[in-house]
TIRO-2110 file (N, C-alpha, C; in Angstrom, 1 decimal):
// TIRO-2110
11.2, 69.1, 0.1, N, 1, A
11.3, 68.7, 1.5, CA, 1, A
12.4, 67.8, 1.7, C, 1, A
13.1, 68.1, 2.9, N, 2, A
14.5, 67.3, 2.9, CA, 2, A
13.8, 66.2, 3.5, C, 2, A
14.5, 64.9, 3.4, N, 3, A
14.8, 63.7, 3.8, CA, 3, A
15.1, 63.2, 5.4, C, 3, A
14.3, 63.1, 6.4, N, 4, A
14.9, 62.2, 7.7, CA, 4, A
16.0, 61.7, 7.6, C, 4, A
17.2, 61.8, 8.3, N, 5, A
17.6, 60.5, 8.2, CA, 5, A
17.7, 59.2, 9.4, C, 5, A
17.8, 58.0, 9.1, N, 6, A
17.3, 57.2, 10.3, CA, 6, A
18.2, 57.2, 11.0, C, 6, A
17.8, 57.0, 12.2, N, 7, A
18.6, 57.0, 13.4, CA, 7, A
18.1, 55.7, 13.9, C, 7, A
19.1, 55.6, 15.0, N, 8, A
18.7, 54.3, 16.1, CA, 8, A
17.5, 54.7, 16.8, C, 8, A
17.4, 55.8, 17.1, N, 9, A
16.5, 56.0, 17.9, CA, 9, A
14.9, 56.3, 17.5, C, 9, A
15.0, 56.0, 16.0, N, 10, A
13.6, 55.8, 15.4, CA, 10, A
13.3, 55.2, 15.2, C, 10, A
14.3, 53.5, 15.1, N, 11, A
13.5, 52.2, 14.8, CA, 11, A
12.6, 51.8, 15.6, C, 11, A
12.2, 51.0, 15.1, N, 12, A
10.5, 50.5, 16.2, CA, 12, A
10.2, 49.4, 15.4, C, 12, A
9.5, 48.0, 16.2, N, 13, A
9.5, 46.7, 15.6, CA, 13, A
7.8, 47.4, 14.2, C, 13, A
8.3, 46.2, 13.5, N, 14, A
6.8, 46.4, 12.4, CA, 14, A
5.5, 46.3, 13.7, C, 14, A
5.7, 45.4, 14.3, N, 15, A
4.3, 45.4, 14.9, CA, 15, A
4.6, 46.0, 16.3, C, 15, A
3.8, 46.2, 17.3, N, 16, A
3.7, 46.4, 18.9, CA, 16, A
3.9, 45.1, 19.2, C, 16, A
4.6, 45.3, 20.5, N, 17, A
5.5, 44.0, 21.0, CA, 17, A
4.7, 43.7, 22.1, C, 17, A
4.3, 42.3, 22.5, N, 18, A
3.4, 42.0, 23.3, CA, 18, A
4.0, 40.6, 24.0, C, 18, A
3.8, 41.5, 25.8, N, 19, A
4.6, 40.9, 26.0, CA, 19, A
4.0, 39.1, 26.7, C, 19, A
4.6, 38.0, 26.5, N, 20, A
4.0, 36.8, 26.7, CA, 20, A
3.4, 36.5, 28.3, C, 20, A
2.3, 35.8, 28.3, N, 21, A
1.8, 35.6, 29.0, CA, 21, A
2.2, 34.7, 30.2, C, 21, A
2.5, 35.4, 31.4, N, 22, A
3.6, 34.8, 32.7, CA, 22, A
2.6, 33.9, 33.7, C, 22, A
2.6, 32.9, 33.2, N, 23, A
1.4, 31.8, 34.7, CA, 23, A
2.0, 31.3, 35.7, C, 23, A
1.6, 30.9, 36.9, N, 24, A
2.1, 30.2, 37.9, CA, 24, A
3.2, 31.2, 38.4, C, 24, A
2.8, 32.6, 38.4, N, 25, A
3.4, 33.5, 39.4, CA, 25, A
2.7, 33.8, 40.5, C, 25, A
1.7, 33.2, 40.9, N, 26, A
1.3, 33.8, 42.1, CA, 26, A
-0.2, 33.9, 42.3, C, 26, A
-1.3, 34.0, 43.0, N, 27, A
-2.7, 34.4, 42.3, CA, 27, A
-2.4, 36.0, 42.3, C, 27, A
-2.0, 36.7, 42.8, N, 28, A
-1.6, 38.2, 42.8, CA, 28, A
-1.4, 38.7, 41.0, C, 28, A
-1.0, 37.6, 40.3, N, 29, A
-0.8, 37.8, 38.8, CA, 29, A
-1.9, 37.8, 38.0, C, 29, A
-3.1, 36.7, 38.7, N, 30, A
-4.2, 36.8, 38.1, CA, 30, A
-4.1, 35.0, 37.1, C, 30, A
-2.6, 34.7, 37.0, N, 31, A
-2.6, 33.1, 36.4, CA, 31, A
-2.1, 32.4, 37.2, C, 31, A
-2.4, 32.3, 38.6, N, 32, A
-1.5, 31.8, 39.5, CA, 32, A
-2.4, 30.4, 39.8, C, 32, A
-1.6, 29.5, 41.0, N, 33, A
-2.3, 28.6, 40.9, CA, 33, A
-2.3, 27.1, 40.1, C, 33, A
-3.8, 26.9, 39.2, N, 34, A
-3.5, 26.4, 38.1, CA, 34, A
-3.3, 27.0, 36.7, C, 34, A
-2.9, 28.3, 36.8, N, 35, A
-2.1, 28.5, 35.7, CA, 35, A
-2.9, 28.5, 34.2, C, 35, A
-4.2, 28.6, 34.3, N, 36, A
-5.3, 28.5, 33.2, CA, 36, A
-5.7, 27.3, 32.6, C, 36, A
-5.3, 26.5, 33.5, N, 37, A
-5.4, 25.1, 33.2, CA, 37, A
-6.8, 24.4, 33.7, C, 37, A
-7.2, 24.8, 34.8, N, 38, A
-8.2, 24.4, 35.4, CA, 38, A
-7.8, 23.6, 36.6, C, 38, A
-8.9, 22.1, 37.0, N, 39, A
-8.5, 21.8, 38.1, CA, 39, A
-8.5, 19.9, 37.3, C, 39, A
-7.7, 19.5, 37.8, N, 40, A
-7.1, 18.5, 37.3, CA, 40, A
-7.7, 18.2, 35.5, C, 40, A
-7.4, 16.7, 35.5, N, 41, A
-8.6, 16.5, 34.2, CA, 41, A
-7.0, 16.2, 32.8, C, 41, A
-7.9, 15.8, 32.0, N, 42, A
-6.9, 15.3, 30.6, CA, 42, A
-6.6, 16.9, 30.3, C, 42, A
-7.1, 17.9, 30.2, N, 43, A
-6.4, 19.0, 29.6, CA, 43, A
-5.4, 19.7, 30.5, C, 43, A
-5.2, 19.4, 31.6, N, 44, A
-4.6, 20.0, 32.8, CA, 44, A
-3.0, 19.6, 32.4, C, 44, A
-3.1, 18.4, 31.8, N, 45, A
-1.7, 17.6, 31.6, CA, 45, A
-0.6, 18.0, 30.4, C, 45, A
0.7, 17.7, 30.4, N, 46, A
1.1, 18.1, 29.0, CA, 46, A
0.8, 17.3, 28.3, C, 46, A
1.1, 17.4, 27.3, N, 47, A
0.5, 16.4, 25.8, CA, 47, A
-0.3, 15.9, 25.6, C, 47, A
-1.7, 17.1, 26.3, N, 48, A
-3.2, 17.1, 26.2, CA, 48, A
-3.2, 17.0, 24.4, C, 48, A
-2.5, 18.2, 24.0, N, 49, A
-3.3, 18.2, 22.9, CA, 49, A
-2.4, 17.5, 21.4, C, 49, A
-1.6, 16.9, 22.1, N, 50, A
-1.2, 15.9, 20.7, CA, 50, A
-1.4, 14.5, 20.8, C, 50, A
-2.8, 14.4, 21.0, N, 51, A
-3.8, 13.0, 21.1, CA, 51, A
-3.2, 12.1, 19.3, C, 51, A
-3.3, 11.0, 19.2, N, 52, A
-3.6, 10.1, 17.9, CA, 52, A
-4.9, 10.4, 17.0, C, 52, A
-4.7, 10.9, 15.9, N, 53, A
-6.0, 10.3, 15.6, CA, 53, A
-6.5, 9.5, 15.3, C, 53, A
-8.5, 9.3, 15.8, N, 54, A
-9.2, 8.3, 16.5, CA, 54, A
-9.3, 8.4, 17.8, C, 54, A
-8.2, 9.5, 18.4, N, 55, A
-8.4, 8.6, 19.7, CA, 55, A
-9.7, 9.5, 20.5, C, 55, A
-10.6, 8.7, 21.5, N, 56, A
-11.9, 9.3, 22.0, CA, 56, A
-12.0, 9.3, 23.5, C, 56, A
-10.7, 10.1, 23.6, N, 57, A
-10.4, 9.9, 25.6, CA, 57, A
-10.5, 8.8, 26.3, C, 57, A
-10.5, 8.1, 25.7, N, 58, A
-10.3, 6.1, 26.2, CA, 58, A
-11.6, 5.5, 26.4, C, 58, A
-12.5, 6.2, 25.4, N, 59, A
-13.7, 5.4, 24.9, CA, 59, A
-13.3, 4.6, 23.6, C, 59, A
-14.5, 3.5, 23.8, N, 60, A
-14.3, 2.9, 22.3, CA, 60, A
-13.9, 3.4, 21.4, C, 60, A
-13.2, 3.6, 20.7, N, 61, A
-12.8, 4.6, 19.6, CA, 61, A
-14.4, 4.2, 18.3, C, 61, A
-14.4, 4.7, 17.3, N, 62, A
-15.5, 4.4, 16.5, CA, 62, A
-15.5, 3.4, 15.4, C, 62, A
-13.7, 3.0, 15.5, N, 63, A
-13.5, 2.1, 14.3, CA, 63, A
-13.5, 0.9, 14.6, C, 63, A
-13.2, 0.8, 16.1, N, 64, A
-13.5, -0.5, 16.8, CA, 64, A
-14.5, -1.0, 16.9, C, 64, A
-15.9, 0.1, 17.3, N, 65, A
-17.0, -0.1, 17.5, CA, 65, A
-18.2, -0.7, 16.3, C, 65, A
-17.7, -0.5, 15.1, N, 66, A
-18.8, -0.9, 13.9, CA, 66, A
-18.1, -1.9, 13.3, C, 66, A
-19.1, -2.6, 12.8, N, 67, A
-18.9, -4.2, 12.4, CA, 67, A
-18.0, -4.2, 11.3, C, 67, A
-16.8, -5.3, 11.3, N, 68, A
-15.8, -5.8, 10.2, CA, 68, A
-16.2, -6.9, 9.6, C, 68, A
-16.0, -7.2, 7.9, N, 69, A
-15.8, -8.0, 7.4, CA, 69, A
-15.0, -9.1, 8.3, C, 69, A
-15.2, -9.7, 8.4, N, 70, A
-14.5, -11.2, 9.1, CA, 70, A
-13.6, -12.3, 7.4, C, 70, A
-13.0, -12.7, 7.9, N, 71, A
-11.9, -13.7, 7.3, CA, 71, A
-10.7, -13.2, 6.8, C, 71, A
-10.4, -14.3, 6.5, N, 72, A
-8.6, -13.7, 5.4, CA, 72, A
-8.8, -12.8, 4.5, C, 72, A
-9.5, -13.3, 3.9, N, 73, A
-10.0, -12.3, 2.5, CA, 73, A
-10.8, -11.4, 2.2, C, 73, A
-10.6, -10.4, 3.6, N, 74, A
-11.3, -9.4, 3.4, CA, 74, A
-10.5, -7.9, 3.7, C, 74, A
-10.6, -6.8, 3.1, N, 75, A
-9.3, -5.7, 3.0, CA, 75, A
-9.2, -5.1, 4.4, C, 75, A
-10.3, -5.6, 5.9, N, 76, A
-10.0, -5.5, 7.2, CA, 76, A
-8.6, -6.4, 7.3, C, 76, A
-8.5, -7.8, 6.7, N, 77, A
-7.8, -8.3, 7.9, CA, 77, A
-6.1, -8.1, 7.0, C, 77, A
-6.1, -7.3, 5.9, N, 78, A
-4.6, -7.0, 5.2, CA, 78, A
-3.8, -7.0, 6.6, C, 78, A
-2.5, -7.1, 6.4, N, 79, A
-1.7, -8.0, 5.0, CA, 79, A
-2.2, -9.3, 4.4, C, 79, A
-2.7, -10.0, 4.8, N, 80, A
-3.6, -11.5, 4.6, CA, 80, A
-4.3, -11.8, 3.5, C, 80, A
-4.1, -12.4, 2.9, N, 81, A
-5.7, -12.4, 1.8, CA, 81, A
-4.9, -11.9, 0.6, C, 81, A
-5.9, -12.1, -0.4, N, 82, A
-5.9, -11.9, -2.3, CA, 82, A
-5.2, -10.3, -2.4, C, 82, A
-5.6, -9.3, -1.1, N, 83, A
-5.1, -8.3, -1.8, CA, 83, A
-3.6, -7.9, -1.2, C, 83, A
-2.8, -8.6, -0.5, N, 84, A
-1.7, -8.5, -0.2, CA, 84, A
-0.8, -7.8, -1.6, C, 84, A
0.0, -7.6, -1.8, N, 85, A
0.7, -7.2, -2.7, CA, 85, A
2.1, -7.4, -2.2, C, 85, A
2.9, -8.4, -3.5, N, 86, A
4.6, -8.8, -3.2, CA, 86, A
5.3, -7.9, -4.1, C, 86, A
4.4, -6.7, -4.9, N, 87, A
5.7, -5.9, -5.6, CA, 87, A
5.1, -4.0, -5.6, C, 87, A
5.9, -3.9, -6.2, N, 88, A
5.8, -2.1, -5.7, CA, 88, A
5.6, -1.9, -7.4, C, 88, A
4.3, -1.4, -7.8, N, 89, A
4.0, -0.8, -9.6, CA, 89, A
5.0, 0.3, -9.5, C, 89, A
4.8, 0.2, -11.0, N, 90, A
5.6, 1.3, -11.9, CA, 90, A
4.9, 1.5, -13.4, C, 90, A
4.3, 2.3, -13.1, N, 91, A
3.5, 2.6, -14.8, CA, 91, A
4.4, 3.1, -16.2, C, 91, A
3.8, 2.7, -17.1, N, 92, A
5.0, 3.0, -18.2, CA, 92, A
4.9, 4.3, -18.4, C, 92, A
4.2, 5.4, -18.0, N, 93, A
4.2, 7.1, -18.3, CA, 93, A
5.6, 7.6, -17.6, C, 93, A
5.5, 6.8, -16.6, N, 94, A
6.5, 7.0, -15.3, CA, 94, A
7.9, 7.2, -16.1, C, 94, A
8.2, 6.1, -17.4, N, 95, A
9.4, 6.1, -17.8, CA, 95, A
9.8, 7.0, -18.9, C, 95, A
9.1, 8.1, -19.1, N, 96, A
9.8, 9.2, -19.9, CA, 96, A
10.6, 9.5, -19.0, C, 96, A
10.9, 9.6, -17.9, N, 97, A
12.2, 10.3, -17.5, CA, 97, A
13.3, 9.7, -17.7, C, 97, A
13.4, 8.7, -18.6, N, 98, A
14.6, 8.3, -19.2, CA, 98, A
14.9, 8.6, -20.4, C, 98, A
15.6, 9.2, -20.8, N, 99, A
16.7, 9.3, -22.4, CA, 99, A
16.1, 8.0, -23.2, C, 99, A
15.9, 8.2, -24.4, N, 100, A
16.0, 6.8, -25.1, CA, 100, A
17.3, 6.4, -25.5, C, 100, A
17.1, 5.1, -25.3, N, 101, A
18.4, 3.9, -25.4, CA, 101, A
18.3, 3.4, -23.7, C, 101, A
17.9, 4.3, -22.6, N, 102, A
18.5, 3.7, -21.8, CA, 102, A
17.9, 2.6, -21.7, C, 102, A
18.8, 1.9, -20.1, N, 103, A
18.6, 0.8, -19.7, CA, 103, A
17.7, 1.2, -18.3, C, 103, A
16.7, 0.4, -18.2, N, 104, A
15.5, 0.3, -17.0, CA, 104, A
16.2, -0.5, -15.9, C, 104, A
16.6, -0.2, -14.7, N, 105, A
16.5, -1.6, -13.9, CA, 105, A
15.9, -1.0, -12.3, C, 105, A
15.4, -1.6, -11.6, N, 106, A
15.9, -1.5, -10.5, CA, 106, A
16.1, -0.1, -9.4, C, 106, A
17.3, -0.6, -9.9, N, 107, A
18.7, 0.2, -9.3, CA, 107, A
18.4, 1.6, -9.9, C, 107, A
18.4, 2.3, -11.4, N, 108, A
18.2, 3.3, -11.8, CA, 108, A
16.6, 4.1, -11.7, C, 108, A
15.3, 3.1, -11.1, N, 109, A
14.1, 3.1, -10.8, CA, 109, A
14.0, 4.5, -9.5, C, 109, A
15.4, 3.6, -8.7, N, 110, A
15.6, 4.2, -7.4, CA, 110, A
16.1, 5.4, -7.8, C, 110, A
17.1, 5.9, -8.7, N, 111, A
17.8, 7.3, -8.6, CA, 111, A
16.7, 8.1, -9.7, C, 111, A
15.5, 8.1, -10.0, N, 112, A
15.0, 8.8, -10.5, CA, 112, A
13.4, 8.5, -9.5, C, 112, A
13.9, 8.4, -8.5, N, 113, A
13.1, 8.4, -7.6, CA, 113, A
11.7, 8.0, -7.3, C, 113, A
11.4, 6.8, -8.2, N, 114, A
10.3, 6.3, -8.9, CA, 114, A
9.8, 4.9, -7.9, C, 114, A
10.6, 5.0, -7.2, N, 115, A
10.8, 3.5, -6.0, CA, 115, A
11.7, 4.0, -5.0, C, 115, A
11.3, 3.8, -3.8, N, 116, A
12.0, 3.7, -2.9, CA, 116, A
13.6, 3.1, -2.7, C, 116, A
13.7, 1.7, -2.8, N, 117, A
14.3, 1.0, -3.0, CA, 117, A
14.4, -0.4, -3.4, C, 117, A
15.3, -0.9, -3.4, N, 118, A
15.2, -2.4, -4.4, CA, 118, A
15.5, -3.8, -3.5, C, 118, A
14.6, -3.4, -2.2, N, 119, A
14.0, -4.6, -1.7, CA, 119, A
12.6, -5.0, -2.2, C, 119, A
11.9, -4.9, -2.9, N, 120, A
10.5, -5.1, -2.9, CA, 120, A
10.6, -5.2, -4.3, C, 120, A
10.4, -6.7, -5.2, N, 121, A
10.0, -6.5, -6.6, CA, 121, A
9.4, -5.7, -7.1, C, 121, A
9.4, -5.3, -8.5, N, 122, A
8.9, -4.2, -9.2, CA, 122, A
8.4, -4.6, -10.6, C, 122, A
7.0, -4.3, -10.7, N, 123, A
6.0, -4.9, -11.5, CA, 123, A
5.7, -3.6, -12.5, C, 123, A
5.9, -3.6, -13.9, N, 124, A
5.9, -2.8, -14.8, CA, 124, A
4.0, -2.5, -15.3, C, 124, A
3.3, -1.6, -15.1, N, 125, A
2.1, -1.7, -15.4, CA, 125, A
1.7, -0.4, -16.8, C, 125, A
0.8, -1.0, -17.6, N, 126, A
0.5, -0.3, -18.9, CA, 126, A
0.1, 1.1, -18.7, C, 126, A
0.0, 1.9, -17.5, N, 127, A
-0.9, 2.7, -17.3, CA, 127, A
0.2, 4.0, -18.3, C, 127, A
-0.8, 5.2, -18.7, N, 128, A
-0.5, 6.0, -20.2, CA, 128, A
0.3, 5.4, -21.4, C, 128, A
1.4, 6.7, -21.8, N, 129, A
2.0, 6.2, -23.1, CA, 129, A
2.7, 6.1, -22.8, C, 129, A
4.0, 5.4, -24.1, N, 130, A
5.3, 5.7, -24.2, CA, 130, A
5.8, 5.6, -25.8, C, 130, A
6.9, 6.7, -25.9, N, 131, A
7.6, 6.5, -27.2, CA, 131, A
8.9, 6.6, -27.3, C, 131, A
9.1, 6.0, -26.4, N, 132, A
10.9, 5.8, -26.2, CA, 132, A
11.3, 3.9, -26.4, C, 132, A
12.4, 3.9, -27.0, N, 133, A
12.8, 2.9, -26.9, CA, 133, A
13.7, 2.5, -25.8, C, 133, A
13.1, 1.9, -25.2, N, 134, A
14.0, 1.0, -23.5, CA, 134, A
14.3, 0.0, -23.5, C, 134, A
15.5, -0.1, -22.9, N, 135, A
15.6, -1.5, -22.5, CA, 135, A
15.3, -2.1, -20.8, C, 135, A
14.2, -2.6, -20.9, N, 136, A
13.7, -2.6, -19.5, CA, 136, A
14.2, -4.0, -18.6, C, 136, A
14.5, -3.4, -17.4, N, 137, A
15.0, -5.2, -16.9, CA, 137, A
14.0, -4.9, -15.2, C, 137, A
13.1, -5.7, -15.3, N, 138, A
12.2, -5.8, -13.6, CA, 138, A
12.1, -7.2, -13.8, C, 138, A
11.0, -7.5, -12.5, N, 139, A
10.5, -8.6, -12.2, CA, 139, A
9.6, -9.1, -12.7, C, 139, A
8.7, -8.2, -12.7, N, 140, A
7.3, -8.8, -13.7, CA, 140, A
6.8, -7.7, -14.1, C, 140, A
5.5, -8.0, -15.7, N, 141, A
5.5, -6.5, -16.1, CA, 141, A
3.9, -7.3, -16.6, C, 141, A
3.4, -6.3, -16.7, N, 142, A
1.8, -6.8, -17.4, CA, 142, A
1.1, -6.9, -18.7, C, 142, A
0.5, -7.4, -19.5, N, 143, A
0.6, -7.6, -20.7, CA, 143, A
0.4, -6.3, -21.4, C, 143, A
-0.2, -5.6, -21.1, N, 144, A
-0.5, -4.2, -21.5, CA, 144, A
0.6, -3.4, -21.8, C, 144, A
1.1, -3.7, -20.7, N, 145, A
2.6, -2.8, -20.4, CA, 145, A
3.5, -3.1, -21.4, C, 145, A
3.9, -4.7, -21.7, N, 146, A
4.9, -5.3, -22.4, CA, 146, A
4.3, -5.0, -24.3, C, 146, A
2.9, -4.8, -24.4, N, 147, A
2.7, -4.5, -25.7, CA, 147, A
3.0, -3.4, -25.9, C, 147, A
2.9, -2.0, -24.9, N, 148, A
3.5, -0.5, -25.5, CA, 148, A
5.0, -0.8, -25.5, C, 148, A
5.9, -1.4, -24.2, N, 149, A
6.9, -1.0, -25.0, CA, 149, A
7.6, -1.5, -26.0, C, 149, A
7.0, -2.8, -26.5, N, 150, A
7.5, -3.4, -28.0, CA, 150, A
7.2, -2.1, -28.7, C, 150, A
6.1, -2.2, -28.7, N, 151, A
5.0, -1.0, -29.8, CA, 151, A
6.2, 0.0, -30.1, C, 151, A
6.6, 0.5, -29.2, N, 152, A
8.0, 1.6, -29.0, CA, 152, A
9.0, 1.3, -29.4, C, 152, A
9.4, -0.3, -29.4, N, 153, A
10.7, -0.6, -30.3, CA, 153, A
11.3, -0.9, -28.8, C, 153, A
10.9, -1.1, -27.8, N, 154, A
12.2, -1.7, -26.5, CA, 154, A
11.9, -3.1, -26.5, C, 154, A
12.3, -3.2, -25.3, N, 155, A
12.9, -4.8, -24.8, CA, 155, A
12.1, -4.9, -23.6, C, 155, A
11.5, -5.7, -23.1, N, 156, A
11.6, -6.4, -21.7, CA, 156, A
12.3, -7.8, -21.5, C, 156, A
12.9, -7.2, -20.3, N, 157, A
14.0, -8.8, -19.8, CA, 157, A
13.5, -9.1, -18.3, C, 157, A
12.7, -10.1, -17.8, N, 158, A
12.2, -10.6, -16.8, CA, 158, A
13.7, -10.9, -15.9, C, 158, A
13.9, -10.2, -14.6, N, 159, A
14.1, -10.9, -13.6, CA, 159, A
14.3, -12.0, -12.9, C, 159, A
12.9, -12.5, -12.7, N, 160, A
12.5, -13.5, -11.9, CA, 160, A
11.5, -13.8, -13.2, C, 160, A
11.2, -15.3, -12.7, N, 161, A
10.4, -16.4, -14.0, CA, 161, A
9.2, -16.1, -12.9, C, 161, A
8.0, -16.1, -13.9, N, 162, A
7.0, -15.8, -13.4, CA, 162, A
6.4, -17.3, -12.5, C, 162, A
5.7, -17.0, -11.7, N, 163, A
5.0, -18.7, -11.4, CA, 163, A
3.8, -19.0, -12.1, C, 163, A
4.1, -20.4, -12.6, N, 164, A
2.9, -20.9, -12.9, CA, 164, A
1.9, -21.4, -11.8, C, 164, A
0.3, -20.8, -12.3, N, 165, A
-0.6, -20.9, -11.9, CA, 165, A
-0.7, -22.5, -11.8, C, 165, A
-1.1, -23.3, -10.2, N, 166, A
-1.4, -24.4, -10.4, CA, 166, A
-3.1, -24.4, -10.8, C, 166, A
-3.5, -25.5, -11.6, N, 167, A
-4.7, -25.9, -12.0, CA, 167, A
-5.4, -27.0, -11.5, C, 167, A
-6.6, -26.5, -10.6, N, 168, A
-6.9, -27.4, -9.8, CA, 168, A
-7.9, -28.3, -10.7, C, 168, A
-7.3, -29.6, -10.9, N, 169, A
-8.0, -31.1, -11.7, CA, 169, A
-9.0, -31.9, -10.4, C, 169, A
-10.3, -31.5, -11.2, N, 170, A
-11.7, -32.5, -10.3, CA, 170, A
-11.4, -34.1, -10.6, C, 170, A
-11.0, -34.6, -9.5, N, 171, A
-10.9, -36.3, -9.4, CA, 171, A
-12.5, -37.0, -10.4, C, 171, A
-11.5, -37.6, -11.4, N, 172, A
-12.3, -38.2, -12.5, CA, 172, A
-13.0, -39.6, -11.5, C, 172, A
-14.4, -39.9, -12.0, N, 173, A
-14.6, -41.8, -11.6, CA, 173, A
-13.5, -42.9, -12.2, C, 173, A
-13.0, -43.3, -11.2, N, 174, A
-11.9, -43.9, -12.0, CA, 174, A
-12.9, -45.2, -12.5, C, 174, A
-12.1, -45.8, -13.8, N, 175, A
-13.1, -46.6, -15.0, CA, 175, A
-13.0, -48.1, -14.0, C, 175, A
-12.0, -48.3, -13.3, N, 176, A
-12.0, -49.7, -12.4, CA, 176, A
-13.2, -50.4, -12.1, C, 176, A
-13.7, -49.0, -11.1, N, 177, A
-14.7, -49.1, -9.8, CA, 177, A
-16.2, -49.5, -11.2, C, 177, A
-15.9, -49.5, -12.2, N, 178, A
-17.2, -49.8, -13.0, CA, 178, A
-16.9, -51.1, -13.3, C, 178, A
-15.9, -52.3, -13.8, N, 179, A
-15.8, -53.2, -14.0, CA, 179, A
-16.4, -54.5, -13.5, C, 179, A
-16.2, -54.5, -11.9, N, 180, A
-16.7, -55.2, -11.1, CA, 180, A
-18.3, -55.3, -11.3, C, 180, A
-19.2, -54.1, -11.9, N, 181, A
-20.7, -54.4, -11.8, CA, 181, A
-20.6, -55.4, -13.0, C, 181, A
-20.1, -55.1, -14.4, N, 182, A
-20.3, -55.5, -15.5, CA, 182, A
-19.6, -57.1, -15.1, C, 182, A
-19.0, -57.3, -14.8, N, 183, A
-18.5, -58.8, -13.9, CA, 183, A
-19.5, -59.7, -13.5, C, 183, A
-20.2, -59.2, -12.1, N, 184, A
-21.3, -59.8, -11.5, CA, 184, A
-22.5, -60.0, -12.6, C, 184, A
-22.4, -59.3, -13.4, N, 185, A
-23.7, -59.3, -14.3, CA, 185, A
-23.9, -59.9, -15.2, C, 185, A
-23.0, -60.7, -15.6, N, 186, A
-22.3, -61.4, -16.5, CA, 186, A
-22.2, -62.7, -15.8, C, 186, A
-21.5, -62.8, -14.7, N, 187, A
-22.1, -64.4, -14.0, CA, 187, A
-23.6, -64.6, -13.7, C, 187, A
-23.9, -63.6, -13.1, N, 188, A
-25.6, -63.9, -12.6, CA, 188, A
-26.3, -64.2, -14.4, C, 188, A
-25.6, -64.1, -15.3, N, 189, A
-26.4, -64.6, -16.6, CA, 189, A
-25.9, -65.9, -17.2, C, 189, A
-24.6, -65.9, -17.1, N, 190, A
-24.3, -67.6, -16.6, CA, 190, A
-24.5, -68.5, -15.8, C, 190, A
-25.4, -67.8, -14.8, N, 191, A
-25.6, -68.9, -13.2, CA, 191, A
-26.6, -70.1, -14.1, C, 191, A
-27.5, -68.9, -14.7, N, 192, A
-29.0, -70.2, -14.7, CA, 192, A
-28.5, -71.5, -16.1, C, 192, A
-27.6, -71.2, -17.1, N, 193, A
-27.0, -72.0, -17.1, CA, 193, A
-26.6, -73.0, -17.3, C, 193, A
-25.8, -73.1, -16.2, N, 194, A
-25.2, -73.8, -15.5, CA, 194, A
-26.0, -75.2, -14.7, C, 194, A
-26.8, -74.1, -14.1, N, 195, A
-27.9, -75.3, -13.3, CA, 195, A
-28.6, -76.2, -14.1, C, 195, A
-29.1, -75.6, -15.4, N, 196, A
-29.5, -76.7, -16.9, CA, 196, A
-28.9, -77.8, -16.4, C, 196, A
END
């Protein structure tokens, strides 16, 4: 059996072509009018349907409505409080994508796309392995972290000097304020004495 061959006049789309739906021509159209919209109302409008989410048609929303932890130090009122964070982690598994020998900083964090960028200190944390020797240069690194990559034969070079923890000292009785009893007690046993 021979072969068709194609012509222009036998193409035809993959699917049946349908043609889109025409509103606000008229009621004679059958979409006329409001146009399948209805009669006024939040769905009537454009950018009905790319609402926020949470949001509850300008009801309380739900997250407003149920009770918060109250004060600084609770993970409602962040950025505030103990769990603020001043540096952006980097786990030590992270750094197999370096060659060994190289150098850690920063700057090279960024081009292996491990950090954003190098406004925000960068804190080295123990999380998996490593068996490369690096020479690492951040800001701060955590004890865990700094024992694998000795363990490995690298280097860590701090940055920034870490801050010392101040230690809050309970005000001792100072020995003074005892003196003066032992004083008076001491004359009232020389008064009588005296009077002899």
């Amino acid at each position: 059996m021979a072969e068709r061959k194609l012509n222009l006049t036998d193409l035809k789309p993959a699917q049946p072509r349908k043609d889109r739906k025409r509103v606000g021509r008229g009621p004679g159209s059958g979409k006329g009018r409001y146009a399948g919209r209805g009669i006024k109302g939040q769905k009537s409008r454009s950018g009905s349907h790319k609402m926020r989410a949470g949001f509850e048609g300008g009801q309380m929303p739900i997250y407003m409505r149920i009770g918060k932890l109250r004060g600084s130090t609770s993970r409602d009122a962040m950025p505030i409080g103990p769990f603020r964070t001043r540096t952006v982690p980097v786990n030590v598994r992270d750094l197999d994508r370096f060659d060994a020998g190289a150098e850690v900083t920063p700057e090279s964090l960024v081009e292996k796309g491990l950090i954003k960028n190098t406004k925000i200190d960068v804190k080295l944390l123990g999380n998996g392995e490593i068996s490369k020797k690096l020479t690492i240069r951040v800001h701060a690194v955590s004890a865990g972290a700094r024992e694998k990559i000795e363990q490995a034969g690298g280097t860590i070079e701090l940055l920034r000097e870490p801050k010392q923890r101040r230690v809050r000292q309970h005000a001792a009785k100072p020995a003074a304020a005892a003196e003066p009893d032992e004083q008076t007690d001491g004359a009232a046993a020389e008064a009588p004495d005296s009077e002899e």
